[in-house]
C-alpha positions as a LaTeX table, in Angstrom:
\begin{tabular}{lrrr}
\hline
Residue & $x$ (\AA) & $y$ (\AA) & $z$ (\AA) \\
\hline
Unk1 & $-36.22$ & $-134.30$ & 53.61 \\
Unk2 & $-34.21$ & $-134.52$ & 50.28 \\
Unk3 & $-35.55$ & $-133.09$ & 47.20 \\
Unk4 & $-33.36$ & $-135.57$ & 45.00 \\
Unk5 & $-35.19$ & $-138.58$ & 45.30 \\
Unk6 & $-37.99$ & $-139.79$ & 43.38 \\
Unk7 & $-41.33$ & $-140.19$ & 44.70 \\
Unk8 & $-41.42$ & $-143.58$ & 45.12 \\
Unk9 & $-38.25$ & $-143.65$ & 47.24 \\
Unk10 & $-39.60$ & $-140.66$ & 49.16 \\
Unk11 & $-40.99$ & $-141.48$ & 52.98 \\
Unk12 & $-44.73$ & $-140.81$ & 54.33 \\
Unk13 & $-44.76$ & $-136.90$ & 55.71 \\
Unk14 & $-47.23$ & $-136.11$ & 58.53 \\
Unk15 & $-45.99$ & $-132.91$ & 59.46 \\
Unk16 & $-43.15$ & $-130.79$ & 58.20 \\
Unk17 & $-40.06$ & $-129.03$ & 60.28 \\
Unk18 & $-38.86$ & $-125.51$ & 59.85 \\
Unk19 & $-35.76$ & $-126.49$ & 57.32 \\
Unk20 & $-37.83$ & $-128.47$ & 55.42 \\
Unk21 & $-36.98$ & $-128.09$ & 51.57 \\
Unk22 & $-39.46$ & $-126.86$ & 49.06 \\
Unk23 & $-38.83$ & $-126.86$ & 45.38 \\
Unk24 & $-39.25$ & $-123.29$ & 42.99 \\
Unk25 & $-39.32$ & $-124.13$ & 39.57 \\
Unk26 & $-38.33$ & $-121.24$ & 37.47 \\
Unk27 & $-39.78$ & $-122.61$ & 34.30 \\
Unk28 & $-41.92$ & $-125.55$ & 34.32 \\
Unk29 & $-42.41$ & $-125.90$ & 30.70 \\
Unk30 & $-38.95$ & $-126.84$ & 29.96 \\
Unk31 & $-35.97$ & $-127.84$ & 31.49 \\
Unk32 & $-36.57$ & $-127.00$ & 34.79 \\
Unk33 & $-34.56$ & $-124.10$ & 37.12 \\
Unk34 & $-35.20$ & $-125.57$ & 40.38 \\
Unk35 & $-34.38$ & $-123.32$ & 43.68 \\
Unk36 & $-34.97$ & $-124.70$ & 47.23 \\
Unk37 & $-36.41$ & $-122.83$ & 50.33 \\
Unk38 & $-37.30$ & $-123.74$ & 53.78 \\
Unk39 & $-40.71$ & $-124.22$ & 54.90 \\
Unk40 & $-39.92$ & $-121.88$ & 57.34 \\
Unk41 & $-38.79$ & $-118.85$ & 54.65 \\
Unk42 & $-42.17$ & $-120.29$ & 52.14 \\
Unk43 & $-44.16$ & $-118.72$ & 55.07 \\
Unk44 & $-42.51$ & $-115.42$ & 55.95 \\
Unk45 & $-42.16$ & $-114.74$ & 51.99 \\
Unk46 & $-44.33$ & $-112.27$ & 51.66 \\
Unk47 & $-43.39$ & $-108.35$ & 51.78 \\
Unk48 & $-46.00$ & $-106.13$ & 49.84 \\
Unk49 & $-46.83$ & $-102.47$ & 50.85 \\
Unk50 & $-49.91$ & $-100.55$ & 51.65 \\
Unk51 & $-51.13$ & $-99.46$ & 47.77 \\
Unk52 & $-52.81$ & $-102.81$ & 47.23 \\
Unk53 & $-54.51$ & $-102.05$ & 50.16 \\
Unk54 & $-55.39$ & $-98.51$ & 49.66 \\
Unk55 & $-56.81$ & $-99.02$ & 46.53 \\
Unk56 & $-58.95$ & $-102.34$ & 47.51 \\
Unk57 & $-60.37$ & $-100.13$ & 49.74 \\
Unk58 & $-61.07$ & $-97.25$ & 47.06 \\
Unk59 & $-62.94$ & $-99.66$ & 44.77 \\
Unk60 & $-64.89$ & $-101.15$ & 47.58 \\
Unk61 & $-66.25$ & $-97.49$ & 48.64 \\
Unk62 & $-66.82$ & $-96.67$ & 44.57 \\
Unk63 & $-68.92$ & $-99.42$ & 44.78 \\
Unk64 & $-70.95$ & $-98.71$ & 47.37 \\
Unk65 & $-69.32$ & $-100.31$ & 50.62 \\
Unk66 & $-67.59$ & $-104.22$ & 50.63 \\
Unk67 & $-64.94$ & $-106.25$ & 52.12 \\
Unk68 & $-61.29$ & $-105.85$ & 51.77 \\
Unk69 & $-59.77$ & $-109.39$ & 52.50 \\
Unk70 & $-55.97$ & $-109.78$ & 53.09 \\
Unk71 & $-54.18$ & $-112.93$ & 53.59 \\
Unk72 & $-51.47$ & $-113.84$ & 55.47 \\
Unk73 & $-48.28$ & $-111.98$ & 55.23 \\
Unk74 & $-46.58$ & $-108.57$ & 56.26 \\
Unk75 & $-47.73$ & $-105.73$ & 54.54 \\
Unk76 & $-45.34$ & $-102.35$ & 55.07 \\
Unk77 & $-46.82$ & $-98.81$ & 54.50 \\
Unk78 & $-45.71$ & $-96.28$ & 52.12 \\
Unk79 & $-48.20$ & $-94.16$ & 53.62 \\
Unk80 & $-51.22$ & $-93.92$ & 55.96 \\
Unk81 & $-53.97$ & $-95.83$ & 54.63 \\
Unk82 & $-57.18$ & $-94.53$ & 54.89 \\
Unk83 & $-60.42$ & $-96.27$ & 55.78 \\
Unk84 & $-63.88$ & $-95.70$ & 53.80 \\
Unk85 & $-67.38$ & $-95.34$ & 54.59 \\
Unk86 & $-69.20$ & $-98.84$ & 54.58 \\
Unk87 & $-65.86$ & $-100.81$ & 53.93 \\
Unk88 & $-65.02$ & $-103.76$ & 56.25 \\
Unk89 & $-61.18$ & $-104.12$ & 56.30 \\
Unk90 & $-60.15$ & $-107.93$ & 57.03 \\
Unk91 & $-57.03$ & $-109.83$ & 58.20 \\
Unk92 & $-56.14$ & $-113.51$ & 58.49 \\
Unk93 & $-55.96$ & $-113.48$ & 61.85 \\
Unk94 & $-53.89$ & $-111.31$ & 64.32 \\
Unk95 & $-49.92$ & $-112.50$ & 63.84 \\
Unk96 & $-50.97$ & $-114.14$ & 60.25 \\
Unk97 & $-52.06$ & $-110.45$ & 58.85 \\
Unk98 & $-49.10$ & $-107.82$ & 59.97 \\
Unk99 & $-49.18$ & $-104.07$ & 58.63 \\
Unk100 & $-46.24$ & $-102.35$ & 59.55 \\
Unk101 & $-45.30$ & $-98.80$ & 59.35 \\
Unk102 & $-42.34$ & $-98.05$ & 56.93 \\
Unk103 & $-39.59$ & $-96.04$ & 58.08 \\
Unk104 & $-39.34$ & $-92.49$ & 58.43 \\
Unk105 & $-43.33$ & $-92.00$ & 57.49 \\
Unk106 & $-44.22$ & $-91.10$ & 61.40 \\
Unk107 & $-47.80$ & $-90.91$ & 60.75 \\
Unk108 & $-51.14$ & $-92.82$ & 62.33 \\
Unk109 & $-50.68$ & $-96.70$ & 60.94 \\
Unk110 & $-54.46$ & $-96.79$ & 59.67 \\
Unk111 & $-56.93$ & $-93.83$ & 59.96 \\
Unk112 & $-60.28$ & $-93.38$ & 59.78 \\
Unk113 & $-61.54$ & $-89.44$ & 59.02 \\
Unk114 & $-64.99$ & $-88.60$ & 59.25 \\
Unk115 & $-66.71$ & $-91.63$ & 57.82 \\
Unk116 & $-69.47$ & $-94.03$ & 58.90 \\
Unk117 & $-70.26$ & $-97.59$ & 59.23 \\
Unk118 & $-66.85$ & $-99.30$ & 58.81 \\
Unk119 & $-65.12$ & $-101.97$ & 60.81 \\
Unk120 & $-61.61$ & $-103.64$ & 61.43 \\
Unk121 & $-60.79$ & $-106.66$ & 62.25 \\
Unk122 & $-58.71$ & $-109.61$ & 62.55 \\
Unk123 & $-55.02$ & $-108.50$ & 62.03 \\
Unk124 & $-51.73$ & $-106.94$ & 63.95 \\
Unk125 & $-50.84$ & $-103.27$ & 63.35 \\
Unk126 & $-46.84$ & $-102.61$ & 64.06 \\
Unk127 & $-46.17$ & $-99.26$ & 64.89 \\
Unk128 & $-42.24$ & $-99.85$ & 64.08 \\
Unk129 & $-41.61$ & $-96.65$ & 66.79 \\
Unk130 & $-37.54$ & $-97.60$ & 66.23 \\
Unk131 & $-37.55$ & $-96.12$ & 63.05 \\
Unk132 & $-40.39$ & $-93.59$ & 63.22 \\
Unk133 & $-39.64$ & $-90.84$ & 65.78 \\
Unk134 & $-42.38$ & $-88.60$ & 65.58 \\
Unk135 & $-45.17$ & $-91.28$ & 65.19 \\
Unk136 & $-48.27$ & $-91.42$ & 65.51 \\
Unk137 & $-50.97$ & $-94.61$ & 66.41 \\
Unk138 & $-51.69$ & $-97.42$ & 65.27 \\
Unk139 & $-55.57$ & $-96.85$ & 64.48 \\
Unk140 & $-56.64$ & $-93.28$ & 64.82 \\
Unk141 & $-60.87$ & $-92.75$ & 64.36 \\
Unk142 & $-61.37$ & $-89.20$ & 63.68 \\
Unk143 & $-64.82$ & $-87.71$ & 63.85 \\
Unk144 & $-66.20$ & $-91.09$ & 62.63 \\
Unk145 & $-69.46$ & $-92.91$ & 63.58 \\
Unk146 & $-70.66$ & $-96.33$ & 63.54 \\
Unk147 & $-67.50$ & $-98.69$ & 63.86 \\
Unk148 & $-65.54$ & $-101.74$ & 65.18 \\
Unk149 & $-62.85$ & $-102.45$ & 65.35 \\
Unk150 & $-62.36$ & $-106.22$ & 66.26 \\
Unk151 & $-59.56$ & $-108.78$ & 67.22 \\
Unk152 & $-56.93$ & $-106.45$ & 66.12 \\
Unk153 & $-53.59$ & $-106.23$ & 67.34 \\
Unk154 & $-51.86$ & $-102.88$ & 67.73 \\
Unk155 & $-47.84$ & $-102.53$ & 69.26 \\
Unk156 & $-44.74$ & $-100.75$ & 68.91 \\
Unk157 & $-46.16$ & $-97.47$ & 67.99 \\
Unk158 & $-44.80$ & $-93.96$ & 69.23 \\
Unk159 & $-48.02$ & $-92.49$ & 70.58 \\
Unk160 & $-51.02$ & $-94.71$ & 71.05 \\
Unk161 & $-52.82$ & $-98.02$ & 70.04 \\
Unk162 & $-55.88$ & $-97.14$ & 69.65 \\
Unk163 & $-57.18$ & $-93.57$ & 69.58 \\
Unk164 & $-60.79$ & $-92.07$ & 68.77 \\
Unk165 & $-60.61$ & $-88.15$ & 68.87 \\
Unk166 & $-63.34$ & $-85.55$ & 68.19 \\
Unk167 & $-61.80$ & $-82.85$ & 65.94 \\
Unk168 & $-64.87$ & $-81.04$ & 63.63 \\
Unk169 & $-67.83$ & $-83.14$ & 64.96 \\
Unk170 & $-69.25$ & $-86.20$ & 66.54 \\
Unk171 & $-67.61$ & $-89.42$ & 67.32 \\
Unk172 & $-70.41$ & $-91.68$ & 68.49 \\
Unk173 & $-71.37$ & $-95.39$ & 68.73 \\
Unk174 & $-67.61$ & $-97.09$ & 68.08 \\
Unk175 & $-66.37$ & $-100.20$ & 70.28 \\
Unk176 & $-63.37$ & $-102.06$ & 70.25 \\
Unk177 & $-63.32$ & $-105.63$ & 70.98 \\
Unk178 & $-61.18$ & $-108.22$ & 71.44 \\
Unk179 & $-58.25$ & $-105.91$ & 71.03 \\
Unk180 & $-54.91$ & $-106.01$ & 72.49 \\
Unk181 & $-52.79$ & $-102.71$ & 72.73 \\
Unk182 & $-49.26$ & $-103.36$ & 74.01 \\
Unk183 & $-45.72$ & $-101.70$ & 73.80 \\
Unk184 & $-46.71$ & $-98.44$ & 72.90 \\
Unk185 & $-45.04$ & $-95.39$ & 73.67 \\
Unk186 & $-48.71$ & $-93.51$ & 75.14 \\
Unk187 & $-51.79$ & $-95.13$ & 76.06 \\
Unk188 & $-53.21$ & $-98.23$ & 74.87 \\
Unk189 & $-56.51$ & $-97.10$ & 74.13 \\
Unk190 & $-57.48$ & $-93.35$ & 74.30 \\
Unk191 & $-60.84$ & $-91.47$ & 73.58 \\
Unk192 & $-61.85$ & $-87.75$ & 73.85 \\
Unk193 & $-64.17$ & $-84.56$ & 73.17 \\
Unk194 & $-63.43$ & $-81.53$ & 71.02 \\
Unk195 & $-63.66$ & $-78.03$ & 72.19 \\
Unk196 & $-66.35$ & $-77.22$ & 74.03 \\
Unk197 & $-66.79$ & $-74.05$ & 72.07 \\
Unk198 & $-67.68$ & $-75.90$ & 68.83 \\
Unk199 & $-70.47$ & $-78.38$ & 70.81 \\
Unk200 & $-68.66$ & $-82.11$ & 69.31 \\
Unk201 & $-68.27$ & $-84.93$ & 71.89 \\
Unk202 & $-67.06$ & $-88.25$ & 72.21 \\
Unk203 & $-70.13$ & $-90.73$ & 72.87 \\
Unk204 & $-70.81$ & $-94.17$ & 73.13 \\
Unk205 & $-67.29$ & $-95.30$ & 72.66 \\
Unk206 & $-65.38$ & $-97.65$ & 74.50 \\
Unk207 & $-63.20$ & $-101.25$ & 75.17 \\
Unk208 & $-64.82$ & $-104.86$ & 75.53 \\
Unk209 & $-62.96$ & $-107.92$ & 76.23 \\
Unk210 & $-59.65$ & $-106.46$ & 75.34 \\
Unk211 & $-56.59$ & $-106.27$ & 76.68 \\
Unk212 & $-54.24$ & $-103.11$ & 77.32 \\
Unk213 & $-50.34$ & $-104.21$ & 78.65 \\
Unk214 & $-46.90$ & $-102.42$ & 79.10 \\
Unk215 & $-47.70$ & $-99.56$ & 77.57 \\
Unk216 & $-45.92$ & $-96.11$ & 78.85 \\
Unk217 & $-48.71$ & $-94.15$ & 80.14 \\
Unk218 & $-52.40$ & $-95.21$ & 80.31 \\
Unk219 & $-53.72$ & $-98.70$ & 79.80 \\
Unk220 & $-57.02$ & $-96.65$ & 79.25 \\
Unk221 & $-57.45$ & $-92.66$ & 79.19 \\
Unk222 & $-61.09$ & $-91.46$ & 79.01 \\
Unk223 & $-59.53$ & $-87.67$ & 78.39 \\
Unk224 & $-60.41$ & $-84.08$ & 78.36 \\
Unk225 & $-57.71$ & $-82.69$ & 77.20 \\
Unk226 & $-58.00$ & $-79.02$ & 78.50 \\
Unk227 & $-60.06$ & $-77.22$ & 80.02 \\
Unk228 & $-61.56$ & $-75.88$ & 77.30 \\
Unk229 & $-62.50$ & $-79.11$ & 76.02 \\
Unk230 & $-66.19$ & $-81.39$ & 76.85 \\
Unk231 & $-66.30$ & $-84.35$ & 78.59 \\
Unk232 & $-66.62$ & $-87.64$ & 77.23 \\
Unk233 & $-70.18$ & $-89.28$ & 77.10 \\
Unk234 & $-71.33$ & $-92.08$ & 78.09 \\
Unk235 & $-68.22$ & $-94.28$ & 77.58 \\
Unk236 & $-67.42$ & $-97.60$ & 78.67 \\
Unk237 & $-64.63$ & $-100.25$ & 79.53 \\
Unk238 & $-66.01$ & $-103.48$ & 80.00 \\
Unk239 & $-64.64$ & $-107.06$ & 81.00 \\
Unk240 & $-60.75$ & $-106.06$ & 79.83 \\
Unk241 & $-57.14$ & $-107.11$ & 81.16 \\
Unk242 & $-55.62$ & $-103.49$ & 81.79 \\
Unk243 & $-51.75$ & $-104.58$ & 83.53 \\
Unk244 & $-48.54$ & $-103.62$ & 83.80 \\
Unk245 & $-49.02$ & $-100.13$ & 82.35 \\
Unk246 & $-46.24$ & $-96.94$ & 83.56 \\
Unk247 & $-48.77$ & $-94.75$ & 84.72 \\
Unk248 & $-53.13$ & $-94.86$ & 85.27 \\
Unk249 & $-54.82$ & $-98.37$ & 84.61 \\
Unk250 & $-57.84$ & $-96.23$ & 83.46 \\
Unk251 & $-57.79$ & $-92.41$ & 84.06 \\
Unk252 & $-61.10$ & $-91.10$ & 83.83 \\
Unk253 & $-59.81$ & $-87.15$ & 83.26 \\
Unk254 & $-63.34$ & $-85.41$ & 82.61 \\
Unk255 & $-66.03$ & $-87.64$ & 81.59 \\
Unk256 & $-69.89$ & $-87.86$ & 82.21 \\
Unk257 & $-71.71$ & $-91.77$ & 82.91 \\
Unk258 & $-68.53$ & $-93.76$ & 81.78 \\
Unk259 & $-69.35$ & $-97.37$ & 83.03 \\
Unk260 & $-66.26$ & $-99.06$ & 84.49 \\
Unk261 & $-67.44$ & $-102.71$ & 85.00 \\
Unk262 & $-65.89$ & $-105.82$ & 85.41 \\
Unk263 & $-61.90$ & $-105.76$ & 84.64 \\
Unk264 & $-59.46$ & $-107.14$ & 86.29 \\
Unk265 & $-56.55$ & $-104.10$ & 86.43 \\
Unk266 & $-53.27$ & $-105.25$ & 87.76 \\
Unk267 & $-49.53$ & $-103.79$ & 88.17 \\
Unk268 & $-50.20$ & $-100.57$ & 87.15 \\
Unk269 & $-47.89$ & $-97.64$ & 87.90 \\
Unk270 & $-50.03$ & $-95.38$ & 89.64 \\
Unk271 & $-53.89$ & $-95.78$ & 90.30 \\
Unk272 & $-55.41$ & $-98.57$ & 88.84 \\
Unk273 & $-58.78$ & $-96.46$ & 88.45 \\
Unk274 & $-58.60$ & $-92.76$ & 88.82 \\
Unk275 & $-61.91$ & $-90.57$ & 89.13 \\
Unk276 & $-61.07$ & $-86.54$ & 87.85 \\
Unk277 & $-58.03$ & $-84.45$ & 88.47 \\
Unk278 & $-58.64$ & $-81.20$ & 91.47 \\
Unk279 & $-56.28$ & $-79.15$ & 89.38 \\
Unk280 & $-59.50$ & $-77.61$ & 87.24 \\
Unk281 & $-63.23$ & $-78.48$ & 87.41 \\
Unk282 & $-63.44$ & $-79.23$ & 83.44 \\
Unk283 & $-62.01$ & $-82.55$ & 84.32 \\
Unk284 & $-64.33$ & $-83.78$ & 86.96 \\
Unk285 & $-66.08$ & $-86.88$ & 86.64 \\
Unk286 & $-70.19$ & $-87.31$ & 86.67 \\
Unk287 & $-72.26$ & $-89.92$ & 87.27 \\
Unk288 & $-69.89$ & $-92.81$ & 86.76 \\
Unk289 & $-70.39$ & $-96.33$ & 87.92 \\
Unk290 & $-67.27$ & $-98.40$ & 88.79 \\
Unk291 & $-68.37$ & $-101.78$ & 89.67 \\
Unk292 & $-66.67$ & $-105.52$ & 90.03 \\
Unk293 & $-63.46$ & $-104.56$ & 89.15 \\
Unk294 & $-60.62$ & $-106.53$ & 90.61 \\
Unk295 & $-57.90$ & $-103.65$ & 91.28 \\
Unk296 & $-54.81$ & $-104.92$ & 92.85 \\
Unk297 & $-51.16$ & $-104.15$ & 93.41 \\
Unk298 & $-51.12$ & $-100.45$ & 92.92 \\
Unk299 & $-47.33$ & $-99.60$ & 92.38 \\
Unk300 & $-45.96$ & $-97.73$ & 95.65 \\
Unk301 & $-48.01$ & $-95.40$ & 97.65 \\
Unk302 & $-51.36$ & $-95.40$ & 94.81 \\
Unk303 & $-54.53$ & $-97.02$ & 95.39 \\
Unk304 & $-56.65$ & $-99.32$ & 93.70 \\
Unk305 & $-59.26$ & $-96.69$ & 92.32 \\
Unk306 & $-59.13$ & $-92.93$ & 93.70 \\
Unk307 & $-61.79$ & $-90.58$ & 93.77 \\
Unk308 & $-60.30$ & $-87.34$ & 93.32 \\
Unk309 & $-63.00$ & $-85.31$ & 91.84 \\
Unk310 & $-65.95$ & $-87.07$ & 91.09 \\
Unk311 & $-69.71$ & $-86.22$ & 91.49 \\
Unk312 & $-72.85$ & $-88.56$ & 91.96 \\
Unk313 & $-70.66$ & $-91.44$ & 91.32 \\
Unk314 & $-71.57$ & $-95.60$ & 91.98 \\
Unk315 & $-68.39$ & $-97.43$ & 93.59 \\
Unk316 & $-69.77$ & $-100.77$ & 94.45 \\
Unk317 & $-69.12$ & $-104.51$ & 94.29 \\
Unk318 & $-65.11$ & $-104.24$ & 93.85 \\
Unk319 & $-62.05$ & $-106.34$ & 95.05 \\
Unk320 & $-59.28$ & $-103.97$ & 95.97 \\
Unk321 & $-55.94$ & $-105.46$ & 97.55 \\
Unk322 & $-52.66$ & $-106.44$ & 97.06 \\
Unk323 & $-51.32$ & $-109.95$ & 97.13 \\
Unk324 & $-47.69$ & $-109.11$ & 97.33 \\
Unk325 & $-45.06$ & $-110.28$ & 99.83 \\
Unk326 & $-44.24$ & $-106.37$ & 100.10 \\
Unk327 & $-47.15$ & $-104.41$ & 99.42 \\
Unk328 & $-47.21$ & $-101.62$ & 97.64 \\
Unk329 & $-51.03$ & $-100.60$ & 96.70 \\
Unk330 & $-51.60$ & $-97.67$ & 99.80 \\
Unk331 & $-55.24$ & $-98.21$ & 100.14 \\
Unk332 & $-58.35$ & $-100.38$ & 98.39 \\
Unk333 & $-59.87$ & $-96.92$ & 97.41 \\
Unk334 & $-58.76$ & $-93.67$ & 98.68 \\
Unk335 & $-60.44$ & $-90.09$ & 97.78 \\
Unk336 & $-60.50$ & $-86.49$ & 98.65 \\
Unk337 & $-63.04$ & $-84.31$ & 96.63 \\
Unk338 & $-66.50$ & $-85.06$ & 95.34 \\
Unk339 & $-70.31$ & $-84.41$ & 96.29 \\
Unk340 & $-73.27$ & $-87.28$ & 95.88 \\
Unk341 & $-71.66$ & $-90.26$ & 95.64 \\
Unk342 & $-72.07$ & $-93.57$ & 96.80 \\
Unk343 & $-69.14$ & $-96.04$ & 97.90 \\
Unk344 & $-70.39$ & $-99.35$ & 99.02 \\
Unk345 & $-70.01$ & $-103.07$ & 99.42 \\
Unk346 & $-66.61$ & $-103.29$ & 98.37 \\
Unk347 & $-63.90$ & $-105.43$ & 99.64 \\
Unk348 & $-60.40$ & $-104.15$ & 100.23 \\
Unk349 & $-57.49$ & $-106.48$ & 102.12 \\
Unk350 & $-53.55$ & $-106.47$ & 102.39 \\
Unk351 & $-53.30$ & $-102.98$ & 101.37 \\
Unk352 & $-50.22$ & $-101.50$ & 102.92 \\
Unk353 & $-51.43$ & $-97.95$ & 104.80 \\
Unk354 & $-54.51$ & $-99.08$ & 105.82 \\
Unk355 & $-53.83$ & $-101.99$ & 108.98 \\
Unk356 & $-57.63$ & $-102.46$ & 108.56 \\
Unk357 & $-58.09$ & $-102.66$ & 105.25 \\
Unk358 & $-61.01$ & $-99.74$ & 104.81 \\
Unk359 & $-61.48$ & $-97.32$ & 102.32 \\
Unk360 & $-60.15$ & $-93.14$ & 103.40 \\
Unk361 & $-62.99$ & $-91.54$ & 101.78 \\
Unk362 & $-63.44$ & $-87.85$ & 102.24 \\
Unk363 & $-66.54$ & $-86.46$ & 100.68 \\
\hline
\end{tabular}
């Protein structure tokens, strides 16, 4: 539409297009300087970096906890910004709120570091992995308690998506919901203990409703790191989208009662759920329940879930197969090591070792 005409000789508008003229006027109490932009450039305008942020969120923990609203735009760090103790920080919306990582900064995107009752939500997090080597993730929750993180966003970073780590104590009661984790060059969520020398765990974390895609290792990893490190407690991942991932849909590497319930894991490298490692003991599994999952289309020779060292576990109610004209998932659920558990009432079909579709179970 043409920004020389006067009103009057100026059509109805009931929508606009991308190229789409706008007016800028320079000085309005005057003689106008008029400039003309898109609609398309109006709404990709804004560039600001992280200290706005960083110091919203400074005030808001000065006084006592608060929200730290952003609008929509692309905000582009200058440095790790760090969350607060009873601070909510809140986007537009995921795509309308964007912080990306500056260049050459290769640290976590947003990080939370022993701190309490905070959430995040509703925004993207760009890990911008071509021009940060060495990076870290996207949102990294260091001995923190109390926390959500909600309908966010997190891609393109050089480690993880999401991470929650024990380092110098506890890391309890934290969920992440509606979150997608895509593109990055780790796992798409991650969670683990600290050293089992200094006592701190990993408890009562885990992933609802989210969604964990083409990302180079895990779509999941519920992690102990070493052997010298504790299990993870009591950790969950719950109704979530876990596809298309290079390695483990969900490796469960050391880990006591972590619930596994009700995803639908897809196109996954190697095992879509895997139960313990039998390189070391530290990393066996306890008590876990794994129940109506829908685990299909291991990549070649893998199974749908594996039990490779896993005690007084609950494998029940599942859908293991593979749908392809060439299959490649070996087996609905395959296992060699393990005492106590229970595998039942699960339903495995077109798997492509097994001509009868039944679960090699060795226990």
């Amino acid at each position: 539409m043409s920004l020389d005409k006067k009103i009057t000789e100026l059509d109805a508008v009931t929508s606009m297009n991308d190229d789409d003229l706008f007016a800028i006027v320079s000085n309005p109490t005057t003689t106008p300087v008029t400039n003309k932009i898109t609609k398309k450039d109006a709404f990709n305008i804004t560039t600001l970096t992280s200290v706005a942020i960083q110091a919203a969120i400074d005030a808001a923990e000065t006084a006592g906890g608060g929200i730290v609203q952003l609008g929509v735009g692309t905000f582009i760090t200058t440095a790790v910004i760090n969350l607060a103790s009873n601070v909510i920080l809140q986007g537009s919306g995921i795509g309308a709120t964007i912080i990306k990582q500056g260049a050459s900064l290769n640290n976590d995107v947003i990080l939370a570091d022993t701190i309490t009752n905070f959430m995040v939500r509703g925004l993207s997090i760009d890990g911008n992995k071509a021009n940060n080597a060495t990076g870290d993730s996207g949102i990294a929750i260091y001995d923190s308690n109390n926390w959500t993180i909600e309908n966010v966003e997190s891609y393109g970073n050089k480690l993880k998506g999401f991470v929650c780590v024990v380092v110098a104590a506890n890391c309890e009661d934290g969920t992440f919901i509606n979150c997608e984790a895509h593109d990055n060059d780790q796992d798409g969520f991650t969670w683990a203990s600290g050293l089992t020398a200094d006592g701190f765990v990993c408890r009562r974390v885990g992933c609802i409703n989210c969604n964990s895609h083409d990302n180079t290792l895990y779509g999941v990893g519920i992690v102990t790191p070493a052997a010298t490190y504790s299990r993870a407690e009591d950790t969950f991942v719950v109704n979530c989208r876990i596809v298309d991932n290079g390695t483990y849909g969900i490796e469960i590497f050391g880990a006591k009662a972590p619930i596994i319930q009700g995803n639908i894991i897809s196109d996954n490298g190697m095992h879509g759920v895997d139960l313990g490692s039998a390189t070391n003991a530290a990393y066996k599994v306890i008590n876990a329940i794994v129940s109506g999952n829908i685990c299909r289309n291991s990549r070649s020779g893998y199974s749908g879930i594996r039990v490779q060292s896993s005690d007084y576990h609950l494998i029940y109610g599942n859908v293991c197969y593979d749908d392809q004209g060439s299959p490649t998932q070996a087996y609905g659920i395959s296992g060699s090591d393990g005492t106590g558990g229970k595998i039942y009432g699960n339903t495995y079909w077109g798997n492509a070792t097994s001509s009868t579709d039944t679960v090699t179970i060795l226990l």
